[in-house]
C-alpha positions in Angstrom: -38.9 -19.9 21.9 -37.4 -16.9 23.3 -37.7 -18.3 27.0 -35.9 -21.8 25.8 -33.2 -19.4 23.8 -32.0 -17.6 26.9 -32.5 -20.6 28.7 -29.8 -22.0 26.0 -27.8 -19.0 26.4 -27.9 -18.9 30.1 -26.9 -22.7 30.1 -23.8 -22.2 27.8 -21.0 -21.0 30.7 -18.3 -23.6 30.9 -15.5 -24.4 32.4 -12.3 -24.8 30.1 -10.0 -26.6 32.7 -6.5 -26.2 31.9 -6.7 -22.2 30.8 -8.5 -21.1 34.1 -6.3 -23.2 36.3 -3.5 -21.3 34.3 -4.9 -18.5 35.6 -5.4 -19.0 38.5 -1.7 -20.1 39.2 -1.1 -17.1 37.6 -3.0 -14.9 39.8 -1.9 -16.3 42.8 2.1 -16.2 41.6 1.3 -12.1 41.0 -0.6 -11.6 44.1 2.6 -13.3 46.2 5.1 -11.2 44.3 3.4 -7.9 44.8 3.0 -8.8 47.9 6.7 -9.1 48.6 7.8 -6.2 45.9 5.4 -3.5 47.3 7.4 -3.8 50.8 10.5 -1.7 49.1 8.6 -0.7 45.5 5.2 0.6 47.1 5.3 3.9 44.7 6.0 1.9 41.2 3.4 -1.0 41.8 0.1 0.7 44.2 -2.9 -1.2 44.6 -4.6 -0.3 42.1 -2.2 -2.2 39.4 -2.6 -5.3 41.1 -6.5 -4.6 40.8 -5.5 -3.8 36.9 -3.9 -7.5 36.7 -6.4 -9.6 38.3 -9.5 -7.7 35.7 -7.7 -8.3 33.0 -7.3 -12.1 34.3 -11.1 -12.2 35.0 -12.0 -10.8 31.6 -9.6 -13.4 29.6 -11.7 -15.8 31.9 -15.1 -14.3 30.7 -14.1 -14.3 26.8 -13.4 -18.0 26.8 -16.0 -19.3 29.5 -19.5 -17.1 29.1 -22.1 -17.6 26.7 -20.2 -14.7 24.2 -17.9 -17.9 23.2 -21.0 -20.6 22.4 -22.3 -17.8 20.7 -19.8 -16.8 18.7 -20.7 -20.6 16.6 -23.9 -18.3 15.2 -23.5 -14.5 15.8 -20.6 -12.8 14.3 -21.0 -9.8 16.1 -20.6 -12.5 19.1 -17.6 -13.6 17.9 -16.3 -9.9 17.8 -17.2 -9.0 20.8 -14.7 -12.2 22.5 -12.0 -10.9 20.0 -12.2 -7.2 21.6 -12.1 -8.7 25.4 -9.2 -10.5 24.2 -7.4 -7.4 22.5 -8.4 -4.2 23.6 -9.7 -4.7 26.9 -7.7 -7.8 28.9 -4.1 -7.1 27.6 -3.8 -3.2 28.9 -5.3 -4.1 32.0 -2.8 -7.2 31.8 0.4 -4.9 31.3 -1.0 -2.0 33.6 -0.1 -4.0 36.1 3.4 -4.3 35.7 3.9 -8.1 35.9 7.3 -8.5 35.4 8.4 -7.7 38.8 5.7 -9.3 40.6 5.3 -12.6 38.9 9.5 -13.4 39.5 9.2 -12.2 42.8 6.2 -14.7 43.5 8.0 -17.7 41.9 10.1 -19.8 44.4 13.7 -18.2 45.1 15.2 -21.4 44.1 13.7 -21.9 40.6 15.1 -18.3 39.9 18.4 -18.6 41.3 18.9 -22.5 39.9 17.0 -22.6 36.6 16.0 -19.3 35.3 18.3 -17.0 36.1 21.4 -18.8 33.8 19.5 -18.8 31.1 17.9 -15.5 30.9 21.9 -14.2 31.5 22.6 -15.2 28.0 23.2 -13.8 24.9 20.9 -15.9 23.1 18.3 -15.5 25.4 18.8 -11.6 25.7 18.8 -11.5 21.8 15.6 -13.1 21.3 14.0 -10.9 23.8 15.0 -7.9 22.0 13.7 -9.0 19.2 10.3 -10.5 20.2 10.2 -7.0 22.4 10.9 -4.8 19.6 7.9 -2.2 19.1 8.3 -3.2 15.2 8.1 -6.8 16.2 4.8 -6.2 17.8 3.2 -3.7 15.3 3.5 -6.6 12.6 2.3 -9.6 15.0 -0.8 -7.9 16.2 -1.7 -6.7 12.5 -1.1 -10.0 11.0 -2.5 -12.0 13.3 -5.7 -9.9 13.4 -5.7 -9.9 9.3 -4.7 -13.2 9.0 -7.2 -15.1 11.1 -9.8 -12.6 9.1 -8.6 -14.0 6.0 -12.4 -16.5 6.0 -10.4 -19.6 5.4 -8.3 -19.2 8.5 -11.1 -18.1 10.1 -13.7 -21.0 9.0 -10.8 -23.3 10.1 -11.0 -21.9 13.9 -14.7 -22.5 13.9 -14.2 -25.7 12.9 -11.9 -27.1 15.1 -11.3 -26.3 18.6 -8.0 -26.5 18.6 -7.1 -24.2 16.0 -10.1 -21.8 18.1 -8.0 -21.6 21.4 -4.7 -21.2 18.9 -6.1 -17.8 17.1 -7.1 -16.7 20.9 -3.7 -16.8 22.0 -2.6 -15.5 19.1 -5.0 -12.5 19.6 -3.8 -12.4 23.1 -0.4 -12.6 23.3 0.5 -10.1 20.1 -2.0 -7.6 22.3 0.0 -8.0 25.1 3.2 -7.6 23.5 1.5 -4.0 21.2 -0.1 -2.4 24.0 3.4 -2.8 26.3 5.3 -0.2 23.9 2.1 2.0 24.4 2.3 1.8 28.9 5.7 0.6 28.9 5.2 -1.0 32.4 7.9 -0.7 35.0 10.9 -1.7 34.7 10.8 -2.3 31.3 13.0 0.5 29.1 12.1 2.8 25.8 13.3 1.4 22.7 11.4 4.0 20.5 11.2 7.5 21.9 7.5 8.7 22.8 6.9 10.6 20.7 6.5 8.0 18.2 3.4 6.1 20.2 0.7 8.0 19.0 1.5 6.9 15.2 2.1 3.6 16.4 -1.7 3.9 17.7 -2.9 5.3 14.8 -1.0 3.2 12.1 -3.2 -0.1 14.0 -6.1 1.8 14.5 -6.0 2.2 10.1 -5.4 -1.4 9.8 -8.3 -2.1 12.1 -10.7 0.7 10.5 -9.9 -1.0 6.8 -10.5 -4.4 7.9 -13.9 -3.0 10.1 -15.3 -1.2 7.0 -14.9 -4.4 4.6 -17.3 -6.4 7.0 -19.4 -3.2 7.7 -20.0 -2.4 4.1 -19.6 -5.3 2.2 -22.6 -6.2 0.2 -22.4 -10.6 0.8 -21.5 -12.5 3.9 -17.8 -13.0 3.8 -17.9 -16.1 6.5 -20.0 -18.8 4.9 -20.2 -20.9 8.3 -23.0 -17.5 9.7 -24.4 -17.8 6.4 -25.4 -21.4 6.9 -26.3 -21.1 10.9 -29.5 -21.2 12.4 -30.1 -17.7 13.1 -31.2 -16.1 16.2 -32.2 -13.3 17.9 -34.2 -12.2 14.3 -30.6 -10.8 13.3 -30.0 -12.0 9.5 -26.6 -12.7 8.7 -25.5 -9.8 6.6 -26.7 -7.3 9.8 -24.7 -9.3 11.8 -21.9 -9.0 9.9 -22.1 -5.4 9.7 -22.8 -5.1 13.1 -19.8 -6.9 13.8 -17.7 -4.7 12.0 -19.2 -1.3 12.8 -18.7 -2.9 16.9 -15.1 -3.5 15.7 -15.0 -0.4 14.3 -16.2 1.6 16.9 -14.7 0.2 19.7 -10.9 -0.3 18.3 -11.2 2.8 16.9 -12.2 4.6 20.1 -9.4 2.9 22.4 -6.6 3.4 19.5 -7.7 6.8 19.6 -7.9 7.1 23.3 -4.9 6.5 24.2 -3.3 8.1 21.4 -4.4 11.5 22.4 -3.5 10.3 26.7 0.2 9.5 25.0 -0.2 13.1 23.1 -0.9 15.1 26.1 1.8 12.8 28.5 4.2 13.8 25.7 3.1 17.3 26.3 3.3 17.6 29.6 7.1 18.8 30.3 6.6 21.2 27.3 3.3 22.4 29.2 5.7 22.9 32.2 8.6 24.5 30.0 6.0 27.4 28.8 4.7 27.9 32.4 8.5 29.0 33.2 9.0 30.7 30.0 5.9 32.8 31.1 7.6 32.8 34.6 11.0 34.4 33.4 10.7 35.1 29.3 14.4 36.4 29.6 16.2 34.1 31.1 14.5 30.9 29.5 12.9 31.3 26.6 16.1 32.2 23.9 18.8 30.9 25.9 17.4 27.2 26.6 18.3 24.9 23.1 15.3 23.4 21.6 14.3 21.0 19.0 14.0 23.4 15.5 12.9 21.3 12.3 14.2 24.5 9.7 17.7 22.8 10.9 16.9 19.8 10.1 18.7 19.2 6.7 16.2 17.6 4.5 12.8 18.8 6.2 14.2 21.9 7.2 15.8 22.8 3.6 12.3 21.7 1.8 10.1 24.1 4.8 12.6 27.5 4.0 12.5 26.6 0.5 10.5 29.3 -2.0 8.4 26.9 -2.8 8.4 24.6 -0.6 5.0 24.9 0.8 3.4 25.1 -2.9 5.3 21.8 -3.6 3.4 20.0 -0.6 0.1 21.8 -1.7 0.0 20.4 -5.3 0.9 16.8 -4.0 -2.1 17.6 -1.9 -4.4 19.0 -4.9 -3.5 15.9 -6.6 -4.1 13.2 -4.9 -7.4 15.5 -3.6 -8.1 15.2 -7.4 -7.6 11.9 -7.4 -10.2 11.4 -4.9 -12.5 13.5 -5.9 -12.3 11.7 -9.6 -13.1 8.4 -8.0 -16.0 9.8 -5.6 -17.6 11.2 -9.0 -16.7 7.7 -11.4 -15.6 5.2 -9.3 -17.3 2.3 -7.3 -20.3 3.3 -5.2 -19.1 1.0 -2.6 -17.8 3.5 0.4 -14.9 1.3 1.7 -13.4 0.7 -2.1 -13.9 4.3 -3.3 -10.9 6.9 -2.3 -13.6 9.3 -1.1 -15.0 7.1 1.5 -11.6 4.8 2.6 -9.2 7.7 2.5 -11.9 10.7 3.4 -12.8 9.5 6.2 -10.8 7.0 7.3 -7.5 7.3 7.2 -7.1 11.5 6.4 -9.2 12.6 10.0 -6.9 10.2 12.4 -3.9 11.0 10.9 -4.1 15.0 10.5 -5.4 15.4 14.4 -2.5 13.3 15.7 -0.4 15.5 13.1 -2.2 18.3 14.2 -1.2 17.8 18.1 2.2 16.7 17.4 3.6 19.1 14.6 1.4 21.7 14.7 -1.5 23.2 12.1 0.6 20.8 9.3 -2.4 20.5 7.4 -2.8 24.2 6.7 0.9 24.3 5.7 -0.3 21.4 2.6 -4.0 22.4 2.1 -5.5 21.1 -1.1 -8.1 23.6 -1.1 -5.7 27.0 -1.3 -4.1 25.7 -4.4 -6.1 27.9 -6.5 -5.9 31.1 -5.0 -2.4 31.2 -6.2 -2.9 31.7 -9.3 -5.5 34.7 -8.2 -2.6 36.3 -6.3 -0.1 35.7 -9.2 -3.4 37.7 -10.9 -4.0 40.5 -8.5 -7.5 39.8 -8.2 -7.9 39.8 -4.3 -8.4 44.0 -4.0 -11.0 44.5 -1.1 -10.9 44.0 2.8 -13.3 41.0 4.3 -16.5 42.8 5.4 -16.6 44.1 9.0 -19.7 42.1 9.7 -18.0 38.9 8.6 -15.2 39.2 10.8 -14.5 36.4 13.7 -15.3 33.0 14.1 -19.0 32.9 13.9 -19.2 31.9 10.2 -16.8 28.9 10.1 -18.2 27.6 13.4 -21.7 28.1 11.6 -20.4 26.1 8.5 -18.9 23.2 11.0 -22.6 22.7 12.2 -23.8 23.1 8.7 -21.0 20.0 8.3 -21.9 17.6 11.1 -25.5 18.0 10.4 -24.6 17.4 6.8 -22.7 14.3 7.7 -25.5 12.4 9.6 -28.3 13.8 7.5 -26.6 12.8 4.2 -24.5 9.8 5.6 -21.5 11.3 3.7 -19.3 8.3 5.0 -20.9 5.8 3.7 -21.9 8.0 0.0 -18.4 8.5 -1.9 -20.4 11.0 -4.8 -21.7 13.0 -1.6 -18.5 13.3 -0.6 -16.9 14.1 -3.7 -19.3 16.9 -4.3 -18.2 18.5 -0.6 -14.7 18.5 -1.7 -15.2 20.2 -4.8 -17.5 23.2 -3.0 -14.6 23.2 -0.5 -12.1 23.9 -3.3 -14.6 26.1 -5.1 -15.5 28.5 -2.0 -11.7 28.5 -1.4 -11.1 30.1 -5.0 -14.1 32.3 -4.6 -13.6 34.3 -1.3 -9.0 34.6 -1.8 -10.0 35.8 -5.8 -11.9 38.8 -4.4 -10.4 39.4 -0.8 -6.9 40.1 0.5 -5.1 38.7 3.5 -5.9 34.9 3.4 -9.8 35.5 4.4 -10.8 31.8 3.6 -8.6 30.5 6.3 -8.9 32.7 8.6 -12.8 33.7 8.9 -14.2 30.9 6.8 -12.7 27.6 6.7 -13.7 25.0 9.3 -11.1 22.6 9.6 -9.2 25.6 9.7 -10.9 26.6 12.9 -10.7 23.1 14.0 -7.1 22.7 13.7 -6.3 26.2 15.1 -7.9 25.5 18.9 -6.3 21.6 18.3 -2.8 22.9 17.4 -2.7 25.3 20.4 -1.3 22.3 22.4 1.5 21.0 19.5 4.5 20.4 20.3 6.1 23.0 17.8 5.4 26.2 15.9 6.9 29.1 14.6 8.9 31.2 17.2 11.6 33.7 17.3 15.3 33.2 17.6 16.6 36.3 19.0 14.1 38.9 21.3 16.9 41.5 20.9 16.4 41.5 17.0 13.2 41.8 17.0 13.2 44.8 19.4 16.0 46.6 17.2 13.7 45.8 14.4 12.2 48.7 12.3 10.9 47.2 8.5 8.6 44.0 10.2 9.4 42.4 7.2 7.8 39.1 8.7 4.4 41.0 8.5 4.9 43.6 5.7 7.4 41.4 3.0 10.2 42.9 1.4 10.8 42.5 -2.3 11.5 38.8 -2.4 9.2 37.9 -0.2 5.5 38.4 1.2 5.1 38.7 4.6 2.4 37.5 7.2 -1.2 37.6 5.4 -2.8 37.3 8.9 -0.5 39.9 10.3 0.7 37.9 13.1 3.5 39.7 14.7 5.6 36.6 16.0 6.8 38.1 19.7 3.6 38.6 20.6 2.1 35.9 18.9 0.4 33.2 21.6 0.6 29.8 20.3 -0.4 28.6 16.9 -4.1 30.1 16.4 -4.6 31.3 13.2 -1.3 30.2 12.5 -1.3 28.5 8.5 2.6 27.4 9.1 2.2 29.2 5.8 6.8 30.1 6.5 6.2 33.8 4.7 7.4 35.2 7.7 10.3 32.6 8.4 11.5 32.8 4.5 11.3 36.8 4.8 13.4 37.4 8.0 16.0 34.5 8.8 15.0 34.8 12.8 
């Protein structure tokens, strides 16, 4: 049996006639174009690219044409694996090779000059490719398309008929192609959305795909009746294979979203990175005279950040919808992906604070959850002693981080929404604890470890709290950033600001910006 199964397997490569001659014309129009373009363009399309182009035609080739499509009638986790050739891997390599120029180049001069060229000059024409080319227009097609042909009738329907198969893979195809060209924006093609906004892009698809993954990880019946009913190979039952096929989905979106989030994170950085090299280089002629994005001028972010209480405002939404969580970890479903304290835990809070992390700084800190309560032991006077000598440093939250990840495998917290539930309460307990009995904000700075985490993270953010004027602070003689004044605290982690390197240990707590206006 197993030797006449891979036999089968090994026997079900075909040949589907009009999409590989397709691509092949296709190759061969790119490969004649580069050919001419890369006599006066060699910097903006190397070799490399063209190498880019031609794999990503050879692995559209291989979803459709190897066993992994014949398969994909029984396995699930096949059928997964085609949908992430055609999604994830083929279209970047597709748009990383900038095809515009090359494939007009390689088409005859006449069918340019005489047929296309009039009609790609007019308004119409120049209208719809805004709009089909819009980074919006492409967030929603990609997402629906992927939920939509997930939906189990659509998806029975395209295992059905063949037709309606080779429809949902261009759908998959094309609406990849068009996403994953506002995340490379290929030469010569032009911003519409500024960069900065690419990593939530990322991330915003990479939640759609994580939701959609966990439902076919974790559900508890086989959502696609047609696996249900198949002969079943390989000794895999159906409901494994469905959750293989999501946790693969899962996985491997998740990774690549992620990926090249954190590459358009540290592009984005890059002329800040060479910014502080000359601010180092010359800190009086650059550093206060350059102008520079500041988000306390913005009017309604800015106004709610050097407001009294404008941090404690963002906390208590925190605490709340924390308490929501918690609430439905402890009395809710035991089902991971429809409990709060498995969907929003795990899956949608961690990517979207470390983006938020690189790109506005330790944010988090600023809205913790967890230092809620040791507000009202301030408001008490109950913190009176200093944090033990011994204590001091690092060592005990990076001893509680592995005390976490060995928690989280050990105890499968993911996948255990009670578990979970029960950390988050510790969490806020231990936060109450060590601020009700020790001064100067000891929890975040010697004991919390996403604290720690988002300190070494947010060392490479785009902002953070800086000085306005170098000649006030050196005229200065009351420090009221560190020591307060009588309306206002200062500094609890006595952070003098000009000689303060980066944002470690940084809470974006605003004490020190609330206390002295510069």
């Amino acid at each position: 049996m197993p030797d006449s199964l891979t036999s089968a397997v090994a026997q079900s490569w075909t040949f589907p006639l009009w999409p590989t001659i397709f691509l092949l014309v296709g190759g061969a129009i790119y490969v004649r174009g580069w050919r001419l373009a890369v006599q006066t363009r060699p910097l903006e399309l190397p070799s490399w690219r063209a190498w880019c182009f031609l794999w990503g035609e050879a692995v559209v080739w291989v979803a459709i044409a190897s066993p992994i499509d014949a398969l994909g009638q029984f396995l699930l986790l096949a059928h997964m694996t085609q949908h992430i050739l055609l999604m994830f891997v083929a279209p970047p390599l597709i748009v990383a090779g900038r095809p515009v120029v090359p494939l007009l180049r390689g088409l005859p001069r006449r069918l340019i000059r005489d047929d296309l060229a009039p009609w790609m000059n007019t308004r119409t024409f120049e209208n719809l490719r805004a709009f089909i080319m819009h980074p919006a227009t492409a967030w929603v097609a990609l997402n629906v398309a992927f939920v939509g042909w997930h939906v189990p009738a659509a998806y029975e329907l395209a295992l059905r008929s063949n037709g309606w198969h080779d429809l949902e893979h261009a759908c998959f195809f094309v609406t990849s192609v068009l996403f994953w060209w506002h995340v490379l924006r290929p030469w010569p093609s032009r911003s519409v959305w500024p960069q900065w906004t690419i990593p939530f892009y990322l991330i915003s698809a990479g939640v759609v795909n994580t939701a959609l993954s966990a439902l076919l990880t974790f559900s508890g019946k086989v959502v696609y009746s047609t696996y249900a009913l198949a002969p079943r190979i390989f000794n895999i039952s159906a409901l494994n294979d469905q959750s293989a096929a999501g946790a693969e989905m899962w996985v491997i979106g998740s990774a690549i979203f992620l990926a090249a989030a954190m590459s358009s994170v540290l592009a984005l950085l890059e002329p800040a990175r060479n910014k502080r090299r000359a601010v180092a280089l010359k800190p009086s002629a650059t550093q206060f005279t350059q102008k520079s994005f500041d988000l306390l001028r913005v009017p309604v972010a800015g106004t709610l950040l050097r407001s009294r209480f404008g941090r404690l405002a963002l906390q208590v939404v925190a605490f709340v919808a924390l308490a929501g969580v918690v609430w439905d970890g402890l009395r809710g479903t035991p089902l991971s992906s429809m409990n709060l304290s498995g969907a929003v835990a795990w899956n949608f809070i961690r990517p979207v604070c470390l983006v938020g992390v690189l790109l506005v700084g330790n944010f988090f800190c600023m809205a913790c959850p967890f230092t809620v309560p040791r507000e009202l032991a301030r408001f008490l006077g109950l913190a009176r002693f200093q944090w033990p000598r011994w204590l001091r440093g690092k060592w005990p939250a990076i001893a509680l981080m592995g005390i976490f990840f060995w928690a989280y495998e050990q105890f499968a917290l993911w996948d255990s929404p009670r578990a979970t539930a029960l950390v988050l309460i510790a969490y806020v307990l231990t936060a109450l604890l060590v601020d009700s009995f020790f001064r100067g904000a000891s929890f975040c700075k010697h004991v919390c470890p996403i604290g720690q985490f988002n300190f070494v993270a947010s060392l490479v953010s785009l902002l953070g709290v800086n000085i306005r004027s170098t000649s006030t602070c050196s005229s200065c003689s009351t420090h009221d950033c560190i020591r307060g004044n009588d309306v206002q605290r200062g500094c609890e982690l006595q952070l003098y600001l000009p000689q303060k390197a980066g944002n470690m240990d940084c809470t974006l707590c605003m004490d020190c910006v609330k206390a002295c206006p510069h």
